[in-house]
Each structure stands twice: as structure tokens, then as C-alpha cells.
GUVEXGU-861214 format. One record per residue: residue in one letter; y, z, x of N, C-alpha, C, O in turn. Coordinates in pm, whole numbers, plus 50000, padded with zeros to 5 digits. Each point is the difference from the previous one (the first is absolute). Layout:
REM GUVEXGU-861214
aYZXYZXYZXYZX...
***
This chain:
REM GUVEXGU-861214
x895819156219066498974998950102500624996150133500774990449998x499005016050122499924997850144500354985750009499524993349910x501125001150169500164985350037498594994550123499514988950013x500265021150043498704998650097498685000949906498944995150039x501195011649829498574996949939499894985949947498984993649976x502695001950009499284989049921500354987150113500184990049931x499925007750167499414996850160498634999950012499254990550021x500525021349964498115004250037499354992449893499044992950028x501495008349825499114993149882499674986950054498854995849999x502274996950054500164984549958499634997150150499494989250030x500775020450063499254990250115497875005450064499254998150095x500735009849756498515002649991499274986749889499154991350019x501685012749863499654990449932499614985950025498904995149973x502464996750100500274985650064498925003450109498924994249989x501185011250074498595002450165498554990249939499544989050027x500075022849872498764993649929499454991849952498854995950012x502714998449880499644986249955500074993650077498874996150031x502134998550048499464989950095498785002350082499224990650017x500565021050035498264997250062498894998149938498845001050038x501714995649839498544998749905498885008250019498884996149969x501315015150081498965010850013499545005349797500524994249905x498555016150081500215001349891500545012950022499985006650104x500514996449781500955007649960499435019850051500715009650030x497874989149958499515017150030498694993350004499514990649938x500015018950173499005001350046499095013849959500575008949936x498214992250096499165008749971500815014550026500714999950100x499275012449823501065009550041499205007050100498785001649999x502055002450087500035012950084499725010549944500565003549895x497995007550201500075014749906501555004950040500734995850090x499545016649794501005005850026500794996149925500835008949981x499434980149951501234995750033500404991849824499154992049961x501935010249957499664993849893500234984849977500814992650054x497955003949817499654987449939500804995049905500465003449891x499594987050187501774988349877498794998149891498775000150007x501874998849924499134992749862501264995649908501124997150043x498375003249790501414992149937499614998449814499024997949929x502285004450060499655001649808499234992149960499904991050083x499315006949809499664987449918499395009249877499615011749992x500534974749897499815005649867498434989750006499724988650039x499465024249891498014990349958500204997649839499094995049934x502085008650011500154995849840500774992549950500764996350090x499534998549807500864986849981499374987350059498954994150026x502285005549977499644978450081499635000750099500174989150053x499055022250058499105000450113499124999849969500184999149879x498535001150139498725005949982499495006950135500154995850114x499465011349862499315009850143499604990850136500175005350110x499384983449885500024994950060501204990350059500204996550116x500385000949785501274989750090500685010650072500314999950119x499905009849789500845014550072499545003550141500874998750086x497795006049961499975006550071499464982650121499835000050121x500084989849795500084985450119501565002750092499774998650121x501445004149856500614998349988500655014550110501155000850043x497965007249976499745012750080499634993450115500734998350097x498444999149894498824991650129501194991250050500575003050104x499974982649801500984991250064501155009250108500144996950119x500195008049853501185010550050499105004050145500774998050094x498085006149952499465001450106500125013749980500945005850056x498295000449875500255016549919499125005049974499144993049948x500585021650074498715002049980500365011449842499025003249934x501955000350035499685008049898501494996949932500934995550066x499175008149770500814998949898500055013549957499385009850042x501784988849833500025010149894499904988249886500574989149990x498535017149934500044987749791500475004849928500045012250019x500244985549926500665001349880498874996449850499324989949980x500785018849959498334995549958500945005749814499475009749947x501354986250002500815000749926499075015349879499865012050023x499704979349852499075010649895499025005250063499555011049968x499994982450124498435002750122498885000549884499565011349977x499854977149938499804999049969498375004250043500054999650123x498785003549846498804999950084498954989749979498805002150018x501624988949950499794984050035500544997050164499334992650071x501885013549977500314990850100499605006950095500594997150104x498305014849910499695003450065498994991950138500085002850119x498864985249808499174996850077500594986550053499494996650107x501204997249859500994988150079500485003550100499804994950110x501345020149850500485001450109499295005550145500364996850113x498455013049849498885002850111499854990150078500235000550121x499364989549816499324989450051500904992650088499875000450123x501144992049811501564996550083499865008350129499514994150097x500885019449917500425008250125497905001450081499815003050118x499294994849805499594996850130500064985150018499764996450115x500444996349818499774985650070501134996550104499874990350075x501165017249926500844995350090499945013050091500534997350108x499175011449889499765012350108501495006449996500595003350103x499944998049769501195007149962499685012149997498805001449976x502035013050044500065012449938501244999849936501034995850051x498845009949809500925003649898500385016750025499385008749940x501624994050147500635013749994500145007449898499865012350003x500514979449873500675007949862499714993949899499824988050021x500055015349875499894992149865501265004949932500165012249997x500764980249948501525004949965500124993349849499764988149980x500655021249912500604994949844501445006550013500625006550085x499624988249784501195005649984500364997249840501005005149950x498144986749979500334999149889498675009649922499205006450067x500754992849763500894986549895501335006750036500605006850083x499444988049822501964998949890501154991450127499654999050118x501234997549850501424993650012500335011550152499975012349987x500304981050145500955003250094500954998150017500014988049974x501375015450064500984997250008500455005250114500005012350005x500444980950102500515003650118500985005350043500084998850122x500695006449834501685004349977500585017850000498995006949992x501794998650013500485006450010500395009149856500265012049992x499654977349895499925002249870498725002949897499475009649944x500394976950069498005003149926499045003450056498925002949949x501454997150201498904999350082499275020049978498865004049977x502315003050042499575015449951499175002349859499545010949966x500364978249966499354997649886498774995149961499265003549909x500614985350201498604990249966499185000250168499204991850043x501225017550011499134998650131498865015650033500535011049989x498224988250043499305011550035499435002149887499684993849899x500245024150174499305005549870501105013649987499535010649961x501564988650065501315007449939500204996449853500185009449922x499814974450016500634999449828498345003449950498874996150027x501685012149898498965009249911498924991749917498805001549978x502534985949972499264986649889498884994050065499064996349930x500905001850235499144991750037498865005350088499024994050046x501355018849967499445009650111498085000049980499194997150087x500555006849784498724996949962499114990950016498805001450019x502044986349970499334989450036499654990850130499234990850028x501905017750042500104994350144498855010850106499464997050106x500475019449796499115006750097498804994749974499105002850078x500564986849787498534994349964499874989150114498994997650064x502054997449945499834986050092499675005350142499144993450059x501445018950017499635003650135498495004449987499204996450086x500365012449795498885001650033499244989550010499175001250090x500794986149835499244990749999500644996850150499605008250083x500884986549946500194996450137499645008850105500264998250119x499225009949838499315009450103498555002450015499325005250089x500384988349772498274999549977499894986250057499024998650074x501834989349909500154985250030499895004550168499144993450058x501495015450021500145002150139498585003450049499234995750086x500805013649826498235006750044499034989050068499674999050118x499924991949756499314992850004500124992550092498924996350048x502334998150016500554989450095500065007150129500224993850104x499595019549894499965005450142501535005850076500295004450111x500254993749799501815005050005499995011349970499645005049893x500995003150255500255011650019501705006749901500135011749965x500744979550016500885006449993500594996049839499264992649935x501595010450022500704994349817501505002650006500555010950008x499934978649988501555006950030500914993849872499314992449932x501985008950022500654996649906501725010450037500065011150053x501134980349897500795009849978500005008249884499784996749883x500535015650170500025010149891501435003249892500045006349894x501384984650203500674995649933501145012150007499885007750095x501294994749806501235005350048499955011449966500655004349904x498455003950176499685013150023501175010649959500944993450042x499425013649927500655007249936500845008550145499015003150066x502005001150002500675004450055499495011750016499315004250092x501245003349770500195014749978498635000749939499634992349911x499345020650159498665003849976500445003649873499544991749922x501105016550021500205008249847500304989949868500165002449880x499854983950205500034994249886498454998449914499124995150071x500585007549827498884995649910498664990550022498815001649973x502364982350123499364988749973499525001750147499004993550032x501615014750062499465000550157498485006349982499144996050079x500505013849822498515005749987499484994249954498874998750046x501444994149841498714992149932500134988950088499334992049935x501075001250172499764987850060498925006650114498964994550034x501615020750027498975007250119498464999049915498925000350059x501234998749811498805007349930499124985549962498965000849934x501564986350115499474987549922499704997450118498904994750011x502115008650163499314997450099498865005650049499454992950085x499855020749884499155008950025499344992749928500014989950069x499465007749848499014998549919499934983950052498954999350063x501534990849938499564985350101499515005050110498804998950024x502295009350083499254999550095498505008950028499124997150081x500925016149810498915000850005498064996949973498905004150036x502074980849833498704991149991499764991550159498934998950060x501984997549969499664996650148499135006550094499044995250058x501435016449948498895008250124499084997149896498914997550053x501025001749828497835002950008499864990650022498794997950000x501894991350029499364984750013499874995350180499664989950061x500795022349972500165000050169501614993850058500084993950107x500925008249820500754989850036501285009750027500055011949968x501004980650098501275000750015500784997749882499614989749946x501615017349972500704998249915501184995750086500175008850084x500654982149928501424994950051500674998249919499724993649898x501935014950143500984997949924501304992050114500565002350107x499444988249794500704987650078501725009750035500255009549927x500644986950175501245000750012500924996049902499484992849914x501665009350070501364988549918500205009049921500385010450053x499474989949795501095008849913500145015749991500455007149910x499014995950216500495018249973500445002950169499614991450078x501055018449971499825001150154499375004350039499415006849916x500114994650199498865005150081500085014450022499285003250095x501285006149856500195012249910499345001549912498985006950004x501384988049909498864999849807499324994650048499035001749927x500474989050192498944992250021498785014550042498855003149969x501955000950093498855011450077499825015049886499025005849952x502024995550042499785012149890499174996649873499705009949933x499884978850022499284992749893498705002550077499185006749938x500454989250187498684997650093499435013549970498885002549955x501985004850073499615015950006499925012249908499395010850002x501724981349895499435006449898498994997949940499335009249953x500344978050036498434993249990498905008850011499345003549902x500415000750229498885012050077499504992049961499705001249881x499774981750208498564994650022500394994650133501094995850040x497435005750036500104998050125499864984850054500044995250114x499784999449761499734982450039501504993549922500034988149967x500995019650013501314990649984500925001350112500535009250061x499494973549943501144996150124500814994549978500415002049886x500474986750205500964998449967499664976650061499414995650099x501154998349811500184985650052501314997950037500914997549922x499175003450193501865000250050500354984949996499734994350105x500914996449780500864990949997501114997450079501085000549942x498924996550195501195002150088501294992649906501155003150029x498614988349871501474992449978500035010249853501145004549988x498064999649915500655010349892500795007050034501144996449972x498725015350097501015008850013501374996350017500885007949964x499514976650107501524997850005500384991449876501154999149957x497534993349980500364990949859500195011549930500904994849935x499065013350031499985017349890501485005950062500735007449933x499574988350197500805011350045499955017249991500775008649958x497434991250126499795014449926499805004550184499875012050027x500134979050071500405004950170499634987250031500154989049948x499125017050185499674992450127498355001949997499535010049946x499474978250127498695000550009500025010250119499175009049990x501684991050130499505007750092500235015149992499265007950058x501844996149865500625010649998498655009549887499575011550007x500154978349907498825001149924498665004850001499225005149920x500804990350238498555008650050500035009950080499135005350068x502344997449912499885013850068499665007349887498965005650034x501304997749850499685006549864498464995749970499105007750034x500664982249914498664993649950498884996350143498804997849988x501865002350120499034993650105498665002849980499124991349994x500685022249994498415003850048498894999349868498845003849989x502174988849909499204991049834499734987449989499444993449912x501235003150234499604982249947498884998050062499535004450104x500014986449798498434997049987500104983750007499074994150054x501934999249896499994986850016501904997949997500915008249994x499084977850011501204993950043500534987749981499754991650085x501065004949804501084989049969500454993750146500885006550057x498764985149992501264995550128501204986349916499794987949994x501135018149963500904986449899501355008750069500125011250051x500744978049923501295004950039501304995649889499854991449913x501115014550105501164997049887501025004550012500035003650118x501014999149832501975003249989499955008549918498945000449939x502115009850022499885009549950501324998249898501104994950020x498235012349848500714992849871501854998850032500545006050093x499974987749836501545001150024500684997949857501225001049983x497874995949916500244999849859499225013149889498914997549947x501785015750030499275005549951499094997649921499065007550027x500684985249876498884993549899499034990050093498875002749957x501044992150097498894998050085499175003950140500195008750085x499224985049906499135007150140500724989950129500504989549960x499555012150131499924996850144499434986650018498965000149933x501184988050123499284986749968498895007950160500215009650075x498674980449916498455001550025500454988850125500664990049968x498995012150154500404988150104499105000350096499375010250029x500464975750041498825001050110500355003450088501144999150047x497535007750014499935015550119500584993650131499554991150072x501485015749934501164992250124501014998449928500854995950080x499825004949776501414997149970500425009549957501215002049995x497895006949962500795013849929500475014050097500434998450115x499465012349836499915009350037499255010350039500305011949994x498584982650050498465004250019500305003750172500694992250066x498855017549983500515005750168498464996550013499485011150011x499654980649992498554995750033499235007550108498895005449994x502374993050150499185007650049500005008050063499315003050097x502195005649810499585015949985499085004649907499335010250014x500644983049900498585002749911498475000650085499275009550027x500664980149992498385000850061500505012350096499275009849985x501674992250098499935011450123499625010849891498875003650031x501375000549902500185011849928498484999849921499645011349965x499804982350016498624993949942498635004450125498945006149986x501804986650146499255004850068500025016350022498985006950012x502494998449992499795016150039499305008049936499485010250044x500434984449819499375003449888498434998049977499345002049898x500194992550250498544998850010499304990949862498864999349953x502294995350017499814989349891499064984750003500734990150012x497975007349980499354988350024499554995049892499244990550022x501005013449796499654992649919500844981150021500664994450088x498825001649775500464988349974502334999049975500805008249956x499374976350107501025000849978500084987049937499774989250054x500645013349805499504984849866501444996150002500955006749958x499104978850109501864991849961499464995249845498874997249962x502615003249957500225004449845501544985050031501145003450030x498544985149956501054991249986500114997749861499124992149966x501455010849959500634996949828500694988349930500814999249908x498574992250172500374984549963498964991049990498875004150028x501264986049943498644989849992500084988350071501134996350034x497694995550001500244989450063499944998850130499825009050082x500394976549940500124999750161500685008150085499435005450095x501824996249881501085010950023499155013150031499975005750109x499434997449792499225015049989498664997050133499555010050055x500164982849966498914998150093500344996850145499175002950086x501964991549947500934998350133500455017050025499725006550100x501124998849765500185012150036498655014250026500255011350043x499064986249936498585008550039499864996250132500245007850092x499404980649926499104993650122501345006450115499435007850076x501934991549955500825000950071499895015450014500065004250115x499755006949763499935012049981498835008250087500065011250049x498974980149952498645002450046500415003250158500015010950056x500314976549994500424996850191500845014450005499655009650069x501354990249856500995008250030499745015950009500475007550086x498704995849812499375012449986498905002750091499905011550044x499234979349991499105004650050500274999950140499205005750074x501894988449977500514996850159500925018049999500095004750114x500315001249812500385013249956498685008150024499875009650076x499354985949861498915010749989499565001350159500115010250067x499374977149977499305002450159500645004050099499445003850103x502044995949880501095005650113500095013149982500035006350106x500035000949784500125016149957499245006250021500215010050069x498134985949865498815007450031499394993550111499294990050009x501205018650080498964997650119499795015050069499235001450096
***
């Protein structure tokens, strides 16, 4: 990364906190809405989750809504209006065992391993009937280590597990999203299109593509640009140990070109949501958002104008 971006991070970031301003203000038309991961299952409940949206000074998330059970449908309604949240996406990714890696990960991630594929296209649909109800336009998940070579076997039946999710989606009115990271933005697009549905896009993870070592986020939308529908803002290093991935780092230490990204976002007449994705917990994880927020959104109002 640029030595002047990460200048701009830290003297946007530092600007803010000390003025104790809050962090974003009501958005500008035109122009895209920070928002930010959170899980409504597990040890959250829909409400601490999307409290926790609001704290941040935010008007919209992506959930994580794990089995999407249709129990957690009316909590979470209720949550996003009581705090005047919009939920961009409803995102699964399980059942079965993930593994993050370079090894198992071609194994236990998506709906590429054959063993789990069934059960994970049951879980999107439910998370897509769970969306319905909640007023969520979009369903996103990785689809996982997409196959290179089209002639391979496992590249059709994964096109053929994505058609059929994303086409329970359109009847439900919705967006199907296929997240960035284990395939390149090549198989990313030739998958979109072999698809033939007009509601699959793309969730561009600016820090996957260099944790995968599969490119660059910006170089990325020159291929995928005119699919993204939503947006990872996380940043990271790019692997240097073949068996693992790339370590995950806050936005300003990695290799994230920020704001050649948003430029390229804007050329791209791009104004959806842009969701920061920090992969740590804790205080740590909440300093690094809140700093992410100033920094991005002081990006956003200088570009789009």
C-alpha cells in the first residue's frame, strides 16, 4: 500500500476522534452507505446485533442469520425497526465444518463439496424466505473454490446449485450474491454468466482476493465491476506461506489501494452499501470499525462529489 494512503488513513481517522464528532452522519443521495457485518445468531440476539449497528452511528448492516431459522424472523424485524437499521443482505454459509486454508478449505467451503452442497442450498433458501419476511432485498454466501477449468465436472454442478439458489431468490424478489476470495474474478464472472439469472451479482471483499492470492480488489472491477451489488470494505497481506491464507489486517495496514477503490466505485456509478467486515473480537474490533468508518467515509465525500 501507498505510503500517502496510510497518511490519509491515520490523519482521517486521528482528525475525528479527537473532535468527538460522531463517526457518519445522515448519508448523502448519490453516494454509498457505510454499514458493517454482524451475526443475529449465536451469542447475539437480533437485537444486541443490530444495537450495536445503531452504536457505530450506522444506518445499515449485513447478518449473518447462520440455519435462518424462521423463528428468528420476527426479533430480527422488530430489532431493525426499533433502531431504524436497514439490513442489505442476509448471509449463511453453513451447516457442516469450514476450514479456511488452501487445503481443506477446497473441501468444506460453498456449495462446490458435493457432501455439503444440499444442505447449504436448504439453508440459503431458508435464508431467503427468513429475508423475505424481514424486508431484505439481497442473500449472499461464498460459493467457494470454484473450479478454474469450465470442463471440469464439479464447475457445472456448482453453476447448476448456483442457478437453482439464485433462482429461488428472484421469486422471493431478491438479489443472489456471490461473495469474492476463493476463485478469480474470471471464474467469478464466467460462473455469473453461465448462471443466465439476471439478479446474480457479485459482494466484492476488497481484502479476499489478496488473502486467496487470487488478484487485486481494483484490478477486479474492471472484470466483475458492473456485478457488484454490495461490498466487504476489510483489508489484509497477501499469503507468503502456501498452506495458508494471507493474515486479515485493519483497513490502513494492508494492501487495500482504498482510494483507488472507491474512485473506481464511483466510475462505476456505484452507490450501493459499503459493509466494513473486521474479523476479530472485542474492543480491538470496535476501535478498528469506528477508525474505519472516519476513514472511509472522509473517502467517500471527497470522491463523490
Amino acid at each position: 500500500m501507498q505510503r500517502t494512503h496510510r497518511r490519509f488513513f491515520l490523519k482521517t481517522a486521528l482528525a475525528a476522534a479527537a473532535a468527538g464528532a460522531p463517526l457518519h452522519s445522515e448519508q448523502a443521495s448519490g453516494k454509498p452507505q457505510l454499514g458493517v457485518v454482524v451475526a443475529v445468531s449465536g451469542k447475539n440476539t437480533p437485537d444486541e446485533a443490530i444495537a450495536k449497528v445503531k452504536a457505530f452511528g450506522l444506518q445499515c448492516c449485513q447478518v449473518g442469520v447462520g440455519m435462518a431459522p424462521p423463528s428468528l424472523a420476527e426479533p430480527l424485524k422488530a430489532a431493525l425497526a426499533k433502531y431504524q437499521v436497514k439490513a442489505t443482505a442476509a448471509m449463511t454459509l453453513v451447516p457442516g465444518k469450514l476450514i479456511w486454508d488452501f487445503y481443506q478449505g477446497p473441501l468444506t467451503i460453498g456449495l462446490v463439496p458435493p457432501e455439503t452442497r444440499a444442505a447449504r442450498m436448504d439453508a440459503l433458501k431458508r435464508a431467503s424466505d427468513l429475508a423475505k419476511r424481514c424486508g431484505i432485498k439481497a442473500v449472499h454466501t461464498h460459493c467457494g473454490f470454484i473450479p478454474e477449468n469450465p470442463n471440469e465436472p464439479l464447475y457445472g454442478d456448482t453453476v447448476k446449485a448456483i442457478h437453482e439458489v439464485a433462482g429461488y431468490c428472484k421469486a422471493n424478489g431478491q438479489t443472489f450474491l456471490m461473495e469474492t476470495g476463493q476463485e478469480s474474478p474470471v471464474t467469478l464472472l464466467r460462473a455469473i454468466t453461465d448462471c443466465g439469472l439476471d439478479n446474480v451479482g457479485v459482494n466484492l471483499d476488497t481484502a479476499n482476493l489478496i488473502l486467496y492470492g487470487k488478484g487485486d480488489p481494483v484490478a477486479a472491477l474492471d472484470v466483475v465491476g458492473r456485478y457488484v451489488r454490495g461490498l466487504h470494505a476489510k483489508d489484509g497481506l497477501y499469503p507468503t506461506d502456501p498452506k495458508k491464507l494471507g493474515e486479515e489486517v485493519a483497513i490502513g495496514k494492508g494492501k487495500v489501494d482504498f482510494p483507488e477503490v472507491i474512485r473506481k466505485l464511483h466510475q462505476l456509478n456505484y452507490v450501493g452499501p459499503i459493509t466494513i467486515e473486521r474479523e476479530i473480537s472485542g474492543a480491538r474490533q470496535e476501535d478498528d470499525i469506528r477508525a474505519s468508518i472516519a476513514y472511509l467515509q472522509k473517502l467517500i465525500d471527497s470522491t463523490y462529489v
